[in-house]
C-alpha positions in Angstrom: 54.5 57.7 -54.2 52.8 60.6 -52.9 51.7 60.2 -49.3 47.3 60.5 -48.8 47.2 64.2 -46.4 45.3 63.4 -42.9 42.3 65.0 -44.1 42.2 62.4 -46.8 42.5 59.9 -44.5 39.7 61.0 -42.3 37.5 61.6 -44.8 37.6 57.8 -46.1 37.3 56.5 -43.0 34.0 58.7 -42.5 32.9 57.4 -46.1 33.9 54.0 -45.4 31.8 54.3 -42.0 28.9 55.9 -43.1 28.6 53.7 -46.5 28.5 50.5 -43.7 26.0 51.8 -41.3 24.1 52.5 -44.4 24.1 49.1 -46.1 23.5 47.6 -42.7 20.7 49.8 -41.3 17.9 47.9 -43.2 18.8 44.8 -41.1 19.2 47.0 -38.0 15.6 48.3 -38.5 14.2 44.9 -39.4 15.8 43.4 -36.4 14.4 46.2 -34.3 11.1 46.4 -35.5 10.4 42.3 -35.0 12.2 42.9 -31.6 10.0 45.6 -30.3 6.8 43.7 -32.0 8.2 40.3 -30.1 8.5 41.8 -26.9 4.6 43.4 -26.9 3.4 40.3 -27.9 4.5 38.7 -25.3 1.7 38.6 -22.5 -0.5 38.0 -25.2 1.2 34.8 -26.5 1.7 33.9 -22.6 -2.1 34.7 -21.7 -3.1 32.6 -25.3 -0.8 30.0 -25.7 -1.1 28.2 -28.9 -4.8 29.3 -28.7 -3.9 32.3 -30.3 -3.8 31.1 -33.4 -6.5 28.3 -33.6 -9.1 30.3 -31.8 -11.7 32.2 -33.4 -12.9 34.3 -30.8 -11.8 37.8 -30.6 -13.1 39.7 -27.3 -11.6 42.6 -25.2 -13.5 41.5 -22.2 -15.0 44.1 -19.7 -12.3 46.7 -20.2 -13.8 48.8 -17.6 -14.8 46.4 -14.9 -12.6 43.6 -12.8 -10.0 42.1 -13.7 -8.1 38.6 -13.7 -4.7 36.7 -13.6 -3.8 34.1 -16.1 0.1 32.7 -16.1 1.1 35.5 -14.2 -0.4 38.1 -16.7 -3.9 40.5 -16.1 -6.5 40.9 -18.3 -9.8 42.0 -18.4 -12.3 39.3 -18.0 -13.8 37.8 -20.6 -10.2 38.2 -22.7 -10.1 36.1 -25.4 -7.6 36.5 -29.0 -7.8 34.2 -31.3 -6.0 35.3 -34.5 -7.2 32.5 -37.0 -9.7 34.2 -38.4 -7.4 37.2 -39.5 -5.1 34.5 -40.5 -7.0 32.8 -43.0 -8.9 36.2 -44.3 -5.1 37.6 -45.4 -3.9 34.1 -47.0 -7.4 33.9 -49.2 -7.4 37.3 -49.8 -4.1 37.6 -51.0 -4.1 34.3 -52.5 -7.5 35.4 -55.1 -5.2 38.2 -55.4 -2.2 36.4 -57.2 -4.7 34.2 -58.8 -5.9 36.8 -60.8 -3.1 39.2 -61.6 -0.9 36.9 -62.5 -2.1 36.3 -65.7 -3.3 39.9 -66.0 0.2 40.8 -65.3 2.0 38.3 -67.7 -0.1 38.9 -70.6 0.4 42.7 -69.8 3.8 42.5 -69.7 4.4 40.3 -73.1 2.1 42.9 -74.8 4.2 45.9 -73.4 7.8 44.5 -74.0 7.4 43.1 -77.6 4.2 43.6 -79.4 3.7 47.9 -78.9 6.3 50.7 -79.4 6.7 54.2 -79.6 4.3 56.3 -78.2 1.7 53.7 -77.7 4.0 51.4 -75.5 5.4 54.6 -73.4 1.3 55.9 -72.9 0.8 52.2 -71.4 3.8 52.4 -69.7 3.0 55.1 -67.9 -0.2 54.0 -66.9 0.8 51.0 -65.4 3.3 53.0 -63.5 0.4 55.6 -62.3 -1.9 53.2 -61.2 0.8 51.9 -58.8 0.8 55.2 -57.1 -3.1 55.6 -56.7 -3.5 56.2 -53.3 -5.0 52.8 -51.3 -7.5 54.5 -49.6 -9.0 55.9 -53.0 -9.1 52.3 -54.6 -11.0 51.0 -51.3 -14.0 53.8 -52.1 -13.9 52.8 -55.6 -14.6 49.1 -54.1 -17.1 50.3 -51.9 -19.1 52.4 -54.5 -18.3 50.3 -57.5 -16.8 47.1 -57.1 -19.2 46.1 -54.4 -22.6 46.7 -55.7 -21.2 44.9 -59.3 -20.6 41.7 -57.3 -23.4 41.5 -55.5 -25.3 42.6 -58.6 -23.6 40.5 -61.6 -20.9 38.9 -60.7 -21.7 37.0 -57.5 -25.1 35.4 -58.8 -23.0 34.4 -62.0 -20.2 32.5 -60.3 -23.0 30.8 -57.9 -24.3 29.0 -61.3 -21.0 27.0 -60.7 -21.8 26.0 -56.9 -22.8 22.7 -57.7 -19.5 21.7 -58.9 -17.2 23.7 -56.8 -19.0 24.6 -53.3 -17.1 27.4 -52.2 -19.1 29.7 -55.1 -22.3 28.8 -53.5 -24.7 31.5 -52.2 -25.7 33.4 -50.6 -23.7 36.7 -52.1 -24.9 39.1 -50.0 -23.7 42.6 -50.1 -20.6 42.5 -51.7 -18.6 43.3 -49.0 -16.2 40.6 -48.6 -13.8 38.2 -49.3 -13.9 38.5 -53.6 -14.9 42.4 -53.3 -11.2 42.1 -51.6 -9.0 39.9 -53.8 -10.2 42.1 -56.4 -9.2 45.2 -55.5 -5.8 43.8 -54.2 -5.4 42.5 -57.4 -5.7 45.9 -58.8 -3.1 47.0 -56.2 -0.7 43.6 -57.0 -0.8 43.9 -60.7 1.0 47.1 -61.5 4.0 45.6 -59.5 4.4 42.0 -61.3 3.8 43.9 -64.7 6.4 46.6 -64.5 9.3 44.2 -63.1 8.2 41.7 -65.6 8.2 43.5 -68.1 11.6 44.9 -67.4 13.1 41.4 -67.7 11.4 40.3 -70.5 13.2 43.2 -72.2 16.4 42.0 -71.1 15.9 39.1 -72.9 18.8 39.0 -75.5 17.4 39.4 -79.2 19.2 36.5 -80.5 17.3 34.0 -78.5 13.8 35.0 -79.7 15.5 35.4 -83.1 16.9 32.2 -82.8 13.2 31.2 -82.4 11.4 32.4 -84.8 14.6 31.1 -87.0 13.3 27.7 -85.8 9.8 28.0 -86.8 8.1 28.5 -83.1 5.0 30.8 -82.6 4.9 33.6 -80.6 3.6 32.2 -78.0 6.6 29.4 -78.4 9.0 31.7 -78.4 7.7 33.5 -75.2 6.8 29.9 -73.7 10.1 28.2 -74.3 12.6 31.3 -74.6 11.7 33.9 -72.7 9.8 33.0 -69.6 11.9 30.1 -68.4 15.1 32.9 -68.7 13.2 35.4 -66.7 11.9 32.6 -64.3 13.9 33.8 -61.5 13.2 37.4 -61.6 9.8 36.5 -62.0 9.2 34.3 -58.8 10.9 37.5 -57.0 8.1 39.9 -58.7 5.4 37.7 -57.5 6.4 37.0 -53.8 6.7 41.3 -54.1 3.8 41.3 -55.0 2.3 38.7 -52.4 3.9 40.5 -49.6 2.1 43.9 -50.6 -1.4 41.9 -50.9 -0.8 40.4 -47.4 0.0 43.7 -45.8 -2.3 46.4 -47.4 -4.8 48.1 -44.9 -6.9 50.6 -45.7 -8.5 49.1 -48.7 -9.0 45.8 -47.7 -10.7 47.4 -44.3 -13.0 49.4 -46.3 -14.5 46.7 -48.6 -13.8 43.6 -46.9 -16.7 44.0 -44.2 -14.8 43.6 -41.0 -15.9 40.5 -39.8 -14.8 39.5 -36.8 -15.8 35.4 -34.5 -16.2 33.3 -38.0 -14.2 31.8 -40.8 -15.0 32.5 -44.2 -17.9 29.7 -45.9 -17.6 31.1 -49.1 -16.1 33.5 -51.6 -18.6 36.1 -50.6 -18.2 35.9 -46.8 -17.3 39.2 -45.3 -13.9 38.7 -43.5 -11.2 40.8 -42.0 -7.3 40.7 -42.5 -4.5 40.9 -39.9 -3.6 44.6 -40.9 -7.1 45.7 -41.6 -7.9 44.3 -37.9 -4.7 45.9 -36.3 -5.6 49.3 -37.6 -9.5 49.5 -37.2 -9.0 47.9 -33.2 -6.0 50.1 -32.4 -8.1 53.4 -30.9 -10.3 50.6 -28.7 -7.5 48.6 -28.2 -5.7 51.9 -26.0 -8.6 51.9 -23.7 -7.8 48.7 -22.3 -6.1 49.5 -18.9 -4.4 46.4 -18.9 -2.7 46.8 -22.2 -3.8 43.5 -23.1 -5.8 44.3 -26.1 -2.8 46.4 -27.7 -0.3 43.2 -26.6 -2.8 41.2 -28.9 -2.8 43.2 -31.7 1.1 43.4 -31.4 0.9 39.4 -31.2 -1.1 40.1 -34.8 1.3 41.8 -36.4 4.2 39.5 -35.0 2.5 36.7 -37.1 1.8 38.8 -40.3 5.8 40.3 -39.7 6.4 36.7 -39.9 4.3 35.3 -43.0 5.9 38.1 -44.7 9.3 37.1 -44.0 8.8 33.2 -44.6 6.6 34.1 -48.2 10.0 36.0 -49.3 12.3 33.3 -47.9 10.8 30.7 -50.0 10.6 33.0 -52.5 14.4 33.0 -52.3 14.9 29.3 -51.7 12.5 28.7 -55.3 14.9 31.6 -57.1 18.4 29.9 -55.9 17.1 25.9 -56.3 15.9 27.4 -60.4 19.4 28.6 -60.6 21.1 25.1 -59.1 18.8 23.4 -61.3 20.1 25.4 -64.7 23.7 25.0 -63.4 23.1 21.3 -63.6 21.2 21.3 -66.9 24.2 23.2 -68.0 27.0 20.8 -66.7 24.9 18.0 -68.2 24.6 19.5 -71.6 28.5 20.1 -72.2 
């Protein structure tokens, strides 16, 4: 046997070192990054308490005047965080969001992966695929010039026709700068995302099944009901908790259309409201001038709790994908 020369040897131990730095480094940045975020929050949290995130007041205080001492941390006076606001702007936001691509996205998908080929199917392809990579920042002016006046114009005054029986459409719409205005366009941001990876698994679907299908005298729509989805089920939780996790955490858009509300809750699905990332970057320049640090310690607080939604949305997301799988593992044991 012939004997590996030294530089062999030190060569694999610099691949086998460099490969396992590289697999681990996304933990070692995501562990870093929710340290660093953890430790600025902290005087915040301290100064808050669990007011933090029930309160609805946001105030820097008098950033240039005195200054006073709460649990052993200063702040301006007059300080007050409370995140909930934020809070509930990103869940409803993002939540209108998935509400209304998912469907887009699933019938999108179907249409791409089994009813168009050739050229047609590769032009929609890449379409999808491009509108993914429009920049944020141009679909916010889009909202601002388009989508906005539309809502208040048409579409606002239409879905208040339906306030008597679900009070959250009532009036008044105002200027369209708000909470709908911004679960559309993240919509439009969420939808490329589900479609693409969906649409990549329904391809995987092996032919036989949908063969076997049609062979048994279901519809389309059977086929894709009973055949297809429930074997891409898995895949297709992961695509939408993706796509929940860019909704929740997009800025610029949402800052320019939402209308940056700041002190009130949402009373209807018109309300101008503000997210946890659109607040973070539009208070970050004001935030520096606080000579206490306190406001900057806030918004770190902020983006602790959005680090964290993030992170719970795609654990569950996990939890759903591996209880689907234990669940067709049983199915399977029960039907040998």
């Amino acid at each position: 046997m012939k004997r590996m020369p030294a530089n062999a040897k030190i060569a694999n131990r610099l691949f086998v070192a460099a490969a396992g730095l590289s697999a681990s480094s996304p933990i070692l940045f995501l562990l870093l990054i929710t340290g660093i975020v953890l430790v600025q929050s902290i005087p915040a949290l301290r100064w808050m308490g669990w007011h933090f995130l029930t309160g609805i007041t946001w105030n820097m205080g008098s950033v240039y005047g005195a200054m006073t001492v709460k649990n052993g941390v200063t702040a301006p006076a007059g300080a007050s965080y409370g995140a909930l606001p934020f809070i509930v702007g990103t869940l409803a936001s993002s939540a209108i969001a998935l509400v209304i691509a998912i469907p887009i996205s699933l019938g999108t998908a179907m249409i791409l992966a089994y009813r168009v080929r050739g050229v047609v199917k590769s032009a929609l392809s890449i379409v999808v695929e491009l509108l993914a990579g429009v920049p944020s920042v141009v679909l916010g002016l889009w909202g601002v010039v388009v989508l906005a006046p539309w809502v208040s114009s048409a579409l606002g005054p239409f879905l208040t026709h339906f306030g008597p029986a679900i009070p959250f459409l009532k009036g008044p719409v105002g200027t369209g700068m708000g909470l709908l205005t911004s679960g559309l366009v993240l919509a439009l941001m969420v939808i490329p995302i589900i479609t693409a990876t969906t649409r990549d698994l329904l391809e995987r679907v092996p032919l036989h099944y949908r063969e076997g299908g049609v062979a048994l005298g279901m519809t389309n729509w059977e086929v894709v009901r009973h055949i297809c989805l429930p074997h891409i089920r898995d895949g297709m939780i992961g695509s939408i908790a993706l796509g929940w996790g860019r909704a929740m955490g997009e800025t610029m858009a949402v800052l320019m259309v939402s209308g940056s509300a700041v002190n009130m809750l949402p009373h209807n699905l018109y309300s101008p409201i503000s997210t946890m990332a659109a607040v973070i970057a539009d208070q970050l320049d004001s935030a520096m001038t606080d000579a206490s640090h306190m406001a900057v310690h806030a918004l770190s607080a902020l983006a602790l709790v959005l680090l964290m939604l993030t992170l719970l949305t795609n654990l569950a997301a996990r939890l759903l994908v591996n209880r689907s799988r234990g669940s067709r593992r049983i199915d399977l044991g029960v039907r040998v």
